[in-house]
Backbone as a ProteinNet text record, in pm:
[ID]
protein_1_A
[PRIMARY]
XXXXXXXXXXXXXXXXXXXXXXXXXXXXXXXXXXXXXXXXXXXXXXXXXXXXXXXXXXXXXXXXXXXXXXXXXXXXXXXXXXXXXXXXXXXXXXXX
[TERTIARY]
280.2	314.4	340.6	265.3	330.1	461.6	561.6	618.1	745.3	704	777.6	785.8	643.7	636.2	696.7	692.6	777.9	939.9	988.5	1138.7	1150.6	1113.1	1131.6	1139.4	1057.1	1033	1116.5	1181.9	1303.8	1415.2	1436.6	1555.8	1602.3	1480	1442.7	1509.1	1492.6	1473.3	1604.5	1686.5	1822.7	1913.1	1893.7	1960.3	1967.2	1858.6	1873	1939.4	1997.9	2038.6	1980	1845.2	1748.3	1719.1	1743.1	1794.9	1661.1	1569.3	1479.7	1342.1	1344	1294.4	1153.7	1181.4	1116.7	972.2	930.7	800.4	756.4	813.5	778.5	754	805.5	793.5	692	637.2	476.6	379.9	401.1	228.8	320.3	402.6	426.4	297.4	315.3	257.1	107.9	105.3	-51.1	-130.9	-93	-160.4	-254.1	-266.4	-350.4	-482.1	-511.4	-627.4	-720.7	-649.7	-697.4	-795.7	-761.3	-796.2	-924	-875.7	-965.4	-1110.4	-1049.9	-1222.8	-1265.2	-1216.5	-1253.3	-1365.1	-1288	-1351.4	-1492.7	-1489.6	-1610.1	-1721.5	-1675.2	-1758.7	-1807.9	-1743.4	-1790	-1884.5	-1891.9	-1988.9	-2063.9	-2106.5	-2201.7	-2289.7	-2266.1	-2335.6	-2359.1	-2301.3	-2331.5	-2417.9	-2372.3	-2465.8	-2546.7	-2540.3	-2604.6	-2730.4	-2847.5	-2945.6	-2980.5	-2899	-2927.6	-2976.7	-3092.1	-3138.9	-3152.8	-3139.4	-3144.3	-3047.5	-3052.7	-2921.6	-2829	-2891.2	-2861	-2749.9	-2790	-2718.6	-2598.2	-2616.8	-2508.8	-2371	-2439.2	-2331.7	-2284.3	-2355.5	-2269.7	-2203.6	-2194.5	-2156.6	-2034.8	-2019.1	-1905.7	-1818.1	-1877.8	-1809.3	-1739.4	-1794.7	-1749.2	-1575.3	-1660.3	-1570.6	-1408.3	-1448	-1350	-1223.1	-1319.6	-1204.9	-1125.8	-1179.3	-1173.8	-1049	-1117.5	-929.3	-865.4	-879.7	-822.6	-728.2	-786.8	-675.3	-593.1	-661.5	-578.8	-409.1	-464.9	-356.5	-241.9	-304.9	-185.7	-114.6	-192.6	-114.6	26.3	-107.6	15.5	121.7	72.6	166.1	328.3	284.3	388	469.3	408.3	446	558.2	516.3	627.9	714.9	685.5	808.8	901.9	828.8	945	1056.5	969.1	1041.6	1179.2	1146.9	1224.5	1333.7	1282.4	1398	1480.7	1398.9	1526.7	1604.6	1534.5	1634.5	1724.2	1699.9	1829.8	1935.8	1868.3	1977.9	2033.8	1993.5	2066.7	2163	2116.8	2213.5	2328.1	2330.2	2433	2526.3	2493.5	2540	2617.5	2639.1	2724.5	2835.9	2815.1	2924.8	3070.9	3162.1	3270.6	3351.2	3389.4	3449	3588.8	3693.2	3837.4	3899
-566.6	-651	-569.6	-433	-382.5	-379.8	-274	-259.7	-316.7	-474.3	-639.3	-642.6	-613.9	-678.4	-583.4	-453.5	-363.7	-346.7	-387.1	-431.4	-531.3	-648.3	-720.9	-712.3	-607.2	-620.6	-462.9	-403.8	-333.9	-405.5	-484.5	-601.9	-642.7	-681.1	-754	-646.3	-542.7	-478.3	-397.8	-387.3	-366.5	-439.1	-564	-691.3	-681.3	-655.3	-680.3	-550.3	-436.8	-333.8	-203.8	-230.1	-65.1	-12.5	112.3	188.7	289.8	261.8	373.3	287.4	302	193.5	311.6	467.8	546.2	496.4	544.2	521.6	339.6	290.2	123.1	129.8	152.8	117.3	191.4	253.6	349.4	246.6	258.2	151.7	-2.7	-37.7	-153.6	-205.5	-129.5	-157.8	-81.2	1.2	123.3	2.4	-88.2	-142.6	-267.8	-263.4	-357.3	-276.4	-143.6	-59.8	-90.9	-147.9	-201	-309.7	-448	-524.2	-483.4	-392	-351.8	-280	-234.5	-134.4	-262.1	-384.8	-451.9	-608.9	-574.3	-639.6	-568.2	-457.3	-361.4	-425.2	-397.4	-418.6	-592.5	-660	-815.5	-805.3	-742.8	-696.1	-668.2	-551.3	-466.1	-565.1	-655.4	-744.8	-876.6	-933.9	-1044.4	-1041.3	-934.4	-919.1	-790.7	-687.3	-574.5	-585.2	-498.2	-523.1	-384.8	-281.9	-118.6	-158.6	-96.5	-94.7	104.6	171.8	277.6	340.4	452.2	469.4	571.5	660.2	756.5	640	546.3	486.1	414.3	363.9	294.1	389.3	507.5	621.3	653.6	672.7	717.5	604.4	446.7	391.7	336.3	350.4	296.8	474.7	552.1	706.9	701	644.5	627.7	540.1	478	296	378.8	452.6	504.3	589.4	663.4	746	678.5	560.6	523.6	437.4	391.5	355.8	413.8	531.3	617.7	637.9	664.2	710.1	576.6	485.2	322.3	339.6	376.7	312.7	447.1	587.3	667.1	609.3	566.1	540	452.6	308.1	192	210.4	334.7	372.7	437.1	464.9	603.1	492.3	438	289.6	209.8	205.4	113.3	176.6	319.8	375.7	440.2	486.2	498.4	372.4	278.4	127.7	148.9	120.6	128.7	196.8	323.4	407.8	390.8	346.1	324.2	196.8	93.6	-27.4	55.7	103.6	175.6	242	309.5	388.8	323.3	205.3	113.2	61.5	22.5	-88.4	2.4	90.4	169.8	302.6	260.6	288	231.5	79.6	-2.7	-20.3	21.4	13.8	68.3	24.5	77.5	96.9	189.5	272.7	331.8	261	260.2	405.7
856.4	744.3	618	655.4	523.6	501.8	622.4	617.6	598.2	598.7	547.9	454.1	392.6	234.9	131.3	143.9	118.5	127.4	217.5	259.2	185	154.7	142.8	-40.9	-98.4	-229.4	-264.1	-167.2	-225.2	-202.5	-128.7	-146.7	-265.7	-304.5	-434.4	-548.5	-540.7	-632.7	-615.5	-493	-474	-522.6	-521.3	-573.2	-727.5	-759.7	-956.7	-992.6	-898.7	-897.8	-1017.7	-946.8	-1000	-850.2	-869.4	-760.2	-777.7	-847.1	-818.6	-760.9	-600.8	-549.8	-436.1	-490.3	-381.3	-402.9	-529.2	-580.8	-537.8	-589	-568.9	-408.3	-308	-220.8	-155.5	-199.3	-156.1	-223.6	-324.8	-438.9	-382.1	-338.5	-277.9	-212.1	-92.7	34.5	57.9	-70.6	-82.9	-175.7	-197.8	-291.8	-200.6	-86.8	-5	-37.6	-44	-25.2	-176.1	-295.7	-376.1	-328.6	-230.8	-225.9	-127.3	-33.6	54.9	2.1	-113.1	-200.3	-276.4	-285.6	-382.9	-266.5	-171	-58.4	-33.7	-28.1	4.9	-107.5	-225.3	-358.2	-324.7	-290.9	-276.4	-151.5	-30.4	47.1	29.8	-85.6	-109.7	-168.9	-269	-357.3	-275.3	-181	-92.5	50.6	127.6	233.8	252.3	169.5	226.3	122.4	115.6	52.2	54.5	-12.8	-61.1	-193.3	-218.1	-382.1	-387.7	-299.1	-394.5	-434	-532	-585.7	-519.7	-415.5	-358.5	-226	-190.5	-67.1	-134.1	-231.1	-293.1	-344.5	-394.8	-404.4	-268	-177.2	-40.1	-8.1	-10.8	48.2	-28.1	-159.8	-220.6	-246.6	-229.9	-213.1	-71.4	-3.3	164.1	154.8	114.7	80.1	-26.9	-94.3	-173	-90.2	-34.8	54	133	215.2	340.2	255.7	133.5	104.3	18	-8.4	-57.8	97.5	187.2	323.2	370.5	335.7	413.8	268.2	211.5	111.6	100.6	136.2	161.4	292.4	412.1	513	509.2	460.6	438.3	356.4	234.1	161.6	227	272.6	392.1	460.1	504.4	625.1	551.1	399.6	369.6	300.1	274.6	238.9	334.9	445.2	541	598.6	606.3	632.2	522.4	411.7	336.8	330.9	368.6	375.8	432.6	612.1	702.9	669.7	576.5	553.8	496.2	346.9	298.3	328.2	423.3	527.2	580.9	651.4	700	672.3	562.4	465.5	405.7	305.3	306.6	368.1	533.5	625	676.8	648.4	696.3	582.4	489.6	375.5	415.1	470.7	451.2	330.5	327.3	228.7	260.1	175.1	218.5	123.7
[MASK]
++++++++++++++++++++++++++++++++++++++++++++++++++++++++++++++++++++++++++++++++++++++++++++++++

């Protein structure tokens, strides 16, 4: 789904014709890992029951990386997507 929602929001952004769509389409689709550290944080305070301070640092230090790496991935995911739409798309352009 990243790689949708990303296509789908350089479309967007092909159409209003801004052409600098590399960057957008990485924090497009890297930007789920936001929701994902923010999911963690609503966990930490609803079901887990760490009171010391040493576990709470490892576990939201954990939680950081872990989407620190989800959001380079998905990041990658929807910018390669992208790319190949682009390639796609002005690949079919004939040109007389």
């Amino acid at each position: 789904t990243c790689a949708e929602i990303s296509i789908v929001m350089c479309y967007f952004q092909l159409c209003a014709e801004d052409y600098h769509w590399w960057w957008r389409a990485f924090l497009t689709s890297g930007s789920s890992a936001g929701y994902m550290f923010a999911y963690s944080a609503f966990y930490f305070y609803t079901k887990l029951e760490i009171t010391k301070l040493t576990s709470c640092l490892l576990y939201f230090g954990y939680m950081f990386i872990a989407a620190l790496v989800f959001f380079v991935l998905t990041g990658t995911i929807g910018f390669y997507a992208c790319y190949w739409f682009v390639w796609r798309i002005f690949s079919a352009i004939k040109v007389d």
